[in-house]
C-alpha positions as CSV (number, residue, x, y, z in Angstrom):
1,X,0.0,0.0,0.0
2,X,2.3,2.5,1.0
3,X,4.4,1.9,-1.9
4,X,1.8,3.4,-4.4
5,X,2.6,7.2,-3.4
6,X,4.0,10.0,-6.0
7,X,5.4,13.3,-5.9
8,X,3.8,14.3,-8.6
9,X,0.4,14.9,-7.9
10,X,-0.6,15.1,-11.6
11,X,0.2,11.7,-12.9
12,X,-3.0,9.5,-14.4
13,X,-5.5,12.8,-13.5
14,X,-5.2,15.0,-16.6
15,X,-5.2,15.1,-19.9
16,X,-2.4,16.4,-21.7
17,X,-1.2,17.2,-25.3
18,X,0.5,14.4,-26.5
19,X,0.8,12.2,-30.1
20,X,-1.4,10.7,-32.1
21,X,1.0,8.1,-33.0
22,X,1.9,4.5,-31.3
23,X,4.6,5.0,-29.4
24,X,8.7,3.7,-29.2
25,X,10.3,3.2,-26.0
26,X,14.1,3.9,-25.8
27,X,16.6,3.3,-23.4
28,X,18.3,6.7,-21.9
29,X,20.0,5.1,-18.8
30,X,21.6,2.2,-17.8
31,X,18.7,0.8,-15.8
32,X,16.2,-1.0,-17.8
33,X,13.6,1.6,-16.5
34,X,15.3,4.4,-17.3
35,X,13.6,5.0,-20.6
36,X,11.3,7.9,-22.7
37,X,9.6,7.4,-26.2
38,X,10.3,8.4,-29.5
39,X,7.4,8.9,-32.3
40,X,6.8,5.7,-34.3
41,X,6.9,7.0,-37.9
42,X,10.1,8.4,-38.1
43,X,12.8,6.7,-40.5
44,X,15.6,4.6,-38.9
45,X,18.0,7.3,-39.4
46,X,15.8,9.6,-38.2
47,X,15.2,7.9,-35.4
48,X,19.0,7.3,-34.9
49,X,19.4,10.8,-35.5
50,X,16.9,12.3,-32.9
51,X,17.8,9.4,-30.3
52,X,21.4,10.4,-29.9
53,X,20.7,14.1,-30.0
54,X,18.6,13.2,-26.6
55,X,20.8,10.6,-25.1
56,X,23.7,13.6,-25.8
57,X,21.4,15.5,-23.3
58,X,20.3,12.9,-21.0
59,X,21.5,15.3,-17.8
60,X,19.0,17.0,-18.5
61,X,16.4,14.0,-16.9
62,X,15.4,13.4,-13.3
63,X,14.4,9.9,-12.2
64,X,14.3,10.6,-8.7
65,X,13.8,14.4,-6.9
66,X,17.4,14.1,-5.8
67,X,18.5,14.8,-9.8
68,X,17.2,18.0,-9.6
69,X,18.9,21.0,-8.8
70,X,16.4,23.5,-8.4
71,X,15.8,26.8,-10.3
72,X,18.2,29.4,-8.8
73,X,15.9,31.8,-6.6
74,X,17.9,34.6,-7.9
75,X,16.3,34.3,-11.1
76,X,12.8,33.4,-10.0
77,X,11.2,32.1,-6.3
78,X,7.7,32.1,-5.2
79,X,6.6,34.6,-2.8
80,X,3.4,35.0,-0.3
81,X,1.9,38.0,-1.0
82,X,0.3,38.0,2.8
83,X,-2.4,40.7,3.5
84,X,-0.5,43.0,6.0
85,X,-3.8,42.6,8.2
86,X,-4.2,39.2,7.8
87,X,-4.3,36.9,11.0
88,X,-2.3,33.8,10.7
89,X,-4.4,31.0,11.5
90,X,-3.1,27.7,13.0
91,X,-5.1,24.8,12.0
92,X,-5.9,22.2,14.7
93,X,-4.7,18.7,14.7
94,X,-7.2,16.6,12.9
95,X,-7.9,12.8,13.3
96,X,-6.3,10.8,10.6
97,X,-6.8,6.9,10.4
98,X,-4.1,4.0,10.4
99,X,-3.8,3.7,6.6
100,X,-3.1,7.5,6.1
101,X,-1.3,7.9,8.7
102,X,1.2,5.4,7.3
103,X,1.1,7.1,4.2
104,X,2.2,10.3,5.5
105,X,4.5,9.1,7.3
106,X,6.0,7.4,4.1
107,X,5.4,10.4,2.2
108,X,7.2,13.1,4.4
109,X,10.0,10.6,4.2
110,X,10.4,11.1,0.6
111,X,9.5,15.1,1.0
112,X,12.9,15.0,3.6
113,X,14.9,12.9,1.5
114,X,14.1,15.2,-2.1
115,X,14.8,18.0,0.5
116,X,11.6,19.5,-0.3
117,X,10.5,20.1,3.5
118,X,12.5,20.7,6.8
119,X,11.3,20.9,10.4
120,X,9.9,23.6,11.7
121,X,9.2,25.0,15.4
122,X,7.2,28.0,16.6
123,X,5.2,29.1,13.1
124,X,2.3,30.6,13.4
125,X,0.7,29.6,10.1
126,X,0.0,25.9,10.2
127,X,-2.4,23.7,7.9
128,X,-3.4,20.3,7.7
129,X,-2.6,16.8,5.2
130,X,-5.0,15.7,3.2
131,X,-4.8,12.7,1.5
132,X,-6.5,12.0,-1.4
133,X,-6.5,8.7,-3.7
134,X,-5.5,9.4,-7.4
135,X,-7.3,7.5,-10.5
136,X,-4.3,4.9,-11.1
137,X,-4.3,3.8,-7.5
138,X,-1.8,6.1,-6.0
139,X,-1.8,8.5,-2.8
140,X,-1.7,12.5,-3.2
141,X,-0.7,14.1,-0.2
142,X,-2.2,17.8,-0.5
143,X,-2.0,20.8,2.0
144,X,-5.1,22.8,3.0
145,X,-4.3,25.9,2.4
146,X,-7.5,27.0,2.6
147,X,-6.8,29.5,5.7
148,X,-3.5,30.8,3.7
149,X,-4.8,31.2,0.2
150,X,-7.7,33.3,1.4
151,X,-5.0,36.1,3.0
152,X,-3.2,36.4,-0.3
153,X,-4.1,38.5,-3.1
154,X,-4.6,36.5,-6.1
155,X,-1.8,37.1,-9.0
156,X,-3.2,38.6,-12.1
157,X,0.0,37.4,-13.8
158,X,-1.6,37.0,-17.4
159,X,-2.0,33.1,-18.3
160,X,-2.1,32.1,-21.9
161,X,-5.3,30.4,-23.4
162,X,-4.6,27.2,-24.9
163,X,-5.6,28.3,-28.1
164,X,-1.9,30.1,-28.3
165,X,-0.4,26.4,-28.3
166,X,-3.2,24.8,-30.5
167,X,-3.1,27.5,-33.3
168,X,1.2,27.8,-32.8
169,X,1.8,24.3,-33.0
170,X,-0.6,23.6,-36.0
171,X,1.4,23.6,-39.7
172,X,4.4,21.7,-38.2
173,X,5.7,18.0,-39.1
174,X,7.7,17.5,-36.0
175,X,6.6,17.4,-32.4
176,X,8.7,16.8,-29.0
177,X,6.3,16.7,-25.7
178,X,8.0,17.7,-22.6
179,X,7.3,17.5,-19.3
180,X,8.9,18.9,-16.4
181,X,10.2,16.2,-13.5
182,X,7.3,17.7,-10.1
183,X,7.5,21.0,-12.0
184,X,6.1,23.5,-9.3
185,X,8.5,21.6,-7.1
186,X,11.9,22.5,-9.2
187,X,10.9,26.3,-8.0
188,X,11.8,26.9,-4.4
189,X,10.4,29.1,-1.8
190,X,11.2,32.4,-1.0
191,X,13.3,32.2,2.2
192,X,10.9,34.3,4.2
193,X,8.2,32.8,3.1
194,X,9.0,29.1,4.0
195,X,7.6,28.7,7.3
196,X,4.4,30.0,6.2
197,X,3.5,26.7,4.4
198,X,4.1,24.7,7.5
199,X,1.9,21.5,8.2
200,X,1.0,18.8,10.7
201,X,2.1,15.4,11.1
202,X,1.6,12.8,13.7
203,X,4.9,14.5,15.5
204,X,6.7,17.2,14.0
205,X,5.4,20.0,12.1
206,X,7.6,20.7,8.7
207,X,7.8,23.6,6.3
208,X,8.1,23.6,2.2
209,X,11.8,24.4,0.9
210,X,10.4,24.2,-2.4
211,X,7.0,25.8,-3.9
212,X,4.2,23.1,-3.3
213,X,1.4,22.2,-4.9
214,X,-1.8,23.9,-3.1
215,X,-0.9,27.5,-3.1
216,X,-3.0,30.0,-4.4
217,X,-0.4,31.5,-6.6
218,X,1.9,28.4,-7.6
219,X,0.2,28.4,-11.5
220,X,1.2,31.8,-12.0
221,X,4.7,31.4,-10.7
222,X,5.2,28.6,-13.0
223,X,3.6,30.2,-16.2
224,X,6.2,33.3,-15.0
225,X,9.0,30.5,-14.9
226,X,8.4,29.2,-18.2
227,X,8.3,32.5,-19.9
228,X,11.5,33.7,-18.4
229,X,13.1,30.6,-19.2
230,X,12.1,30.2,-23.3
231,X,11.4,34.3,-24.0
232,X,13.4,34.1,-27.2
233,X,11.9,30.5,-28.4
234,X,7.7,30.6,-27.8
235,X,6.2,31.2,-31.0
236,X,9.3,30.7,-33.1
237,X,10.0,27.0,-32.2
238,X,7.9,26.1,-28.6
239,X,4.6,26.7,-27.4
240,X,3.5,26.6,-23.9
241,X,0.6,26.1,-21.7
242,X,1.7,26.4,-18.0
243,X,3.6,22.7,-17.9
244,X,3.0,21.8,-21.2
245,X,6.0,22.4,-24.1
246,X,5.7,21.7,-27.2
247,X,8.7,22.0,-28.9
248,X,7.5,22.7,-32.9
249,X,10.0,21.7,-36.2
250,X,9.3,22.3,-40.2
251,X,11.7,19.5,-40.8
252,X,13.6,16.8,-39.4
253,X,17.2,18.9,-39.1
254,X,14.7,22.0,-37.7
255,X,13.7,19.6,-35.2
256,X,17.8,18.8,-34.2
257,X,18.7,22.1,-34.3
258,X,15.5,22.9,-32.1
259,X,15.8,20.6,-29.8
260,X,19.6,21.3,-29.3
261,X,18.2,25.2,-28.5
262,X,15.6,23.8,-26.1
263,X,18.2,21.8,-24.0
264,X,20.5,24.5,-23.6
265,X,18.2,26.9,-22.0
266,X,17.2,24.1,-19.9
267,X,20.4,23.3,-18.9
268,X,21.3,27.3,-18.0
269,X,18.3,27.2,-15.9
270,X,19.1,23.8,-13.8
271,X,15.6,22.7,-15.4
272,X,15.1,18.7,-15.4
273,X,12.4,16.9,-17.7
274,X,10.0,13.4,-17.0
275,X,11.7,10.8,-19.3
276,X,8.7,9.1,-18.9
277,X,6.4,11.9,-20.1
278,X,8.3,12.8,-22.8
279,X,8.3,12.0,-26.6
280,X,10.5,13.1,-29.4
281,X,10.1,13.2,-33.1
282,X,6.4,12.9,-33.2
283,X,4.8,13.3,-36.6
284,X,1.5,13.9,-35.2
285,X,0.1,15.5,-32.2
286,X,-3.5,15.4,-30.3
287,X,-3.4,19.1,-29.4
């Protein structure tokens, strides 16, 4: 039971942009897991082609929290915008059965080990775990916010509609799908802002190092990130919907040379990619 836990809260629960196509999984690592996929109607030297291009990069994947560095704050964090009036609220302590108690316990173990969370004494904002049971089976340990999210200001950061990746993508022969490795989680927390997020367990009360999933602002940040991150490439050769890229080619040797430009801003910006949500050298996409 307590094996079937994720960081990443959005796995089997949305639908994303992805291909049309039947799929070809190809190793990256060593370990016989350690693959991603590669569209199915490319040419064999294509498909040579794009598959050492990616395995040139494969730095550039996480298959554990502990391969990512993290986004330097200097160049972007996520802040609390707290009300100045605003009364921090506590939360009490609330009941949690034998089954989910075990699974927090399992999860805040992973939390500490990614060095997502540390412990935390004497905060004054404090909020509950809720634990909720995913569609594939798996645990998602959320944070109610509730109390916090209603003393910050919502951020009018402007979000794109999806129609900019739909209409930007269409006319293009060559698709790559990325996917961030727990996205929200490769931005960390303002310093100042860290105890803020604070929760409960059975014990010891902990605080978010890193920008969880739950706050009121985390989609914004994130849409910020990702525009910082690819200003010079959306619309010219990626689109992007919060966590979804789409990296766009006119050709096969487009698609290299895009993918090569995509990679190196990720790697300036210690961003790490989902081998297993990814796909290269798709000649179709479901957008």
């Amino acid at each position: 039971m307590t094996e079937d836990i994720d960081l990443d809260p959005r796995l089997g629960e949305e639908e994303r942009n992805e291909p049309t196509e039947d799929l070809i999984p190809f190793q990256l690592g060593r370990a016989p897991e350690q693959v991603t996929h590669l569209g199915s109607q490319l040419s064999e030297t294509d498909s040579n082609k794009v598959k050492r291009a990616v395995r040139d990069n494969k730095d550039l994947f996480a298959w554990t929290a502990s391969d990512m560095p993290g986004i330097d704050p200097k160049f972007l964090c996520h802040r609390l915008a707290v009300c100045r009036d605003a009364r921090p609220i506590a939360q009490k302590k609330r009941k949690m059965g034998d089954e989910k108690r075990k699974v927090t316990n399992v999860e805040v173990q992973k939390l500490l080990q990614a060095e997502f969370i540390r412990e935390v004494t004497y905060t004054t904002w404090l909020a509950n775990v809720v634990l909720v049971k995913k569609a594939n089976g798996k645990w998602r340990m959320c944070t109610d916010y509730t109390d916090l999210n209603k003393a910050c200001p919502k951020d009018a950061y402007p979000l794109p509609y999806i129609d900019r990746l739909v209409d930007g993508a269409s006319g293009h022969s060559v698709f790559n799908f990325l996917d961030a490795y727990s996205g929200y989680n490769q931005i960390k927390m303002h310093l100042a802002d860290e105890e803020k997020t604070a929760f409960i367990t059975e014990s010891v009360n902990f605080c978010y190092k890193v920008m969880p999933f739950g706050l009121k602002n985390a989609g914004a940040t994130y849409q910020r990130l990702m525009d910082k991150v690819f200003r010079g490439q959306i619309g010219r050769n990626i689109e992007i919907y919060v966590d979804d890229m789409v990296v766009k080619s006119n050709s096969l040797a487009d698609h290299i040379a895009d993918l090569a430009e995509i990679f190196g801003e990720l790697r300036k910006h210690n961003m790490r990619l989902n081998p297993e949500k990814c796909t290269f050298g798709s000649k179709g996409a479901n957008l």
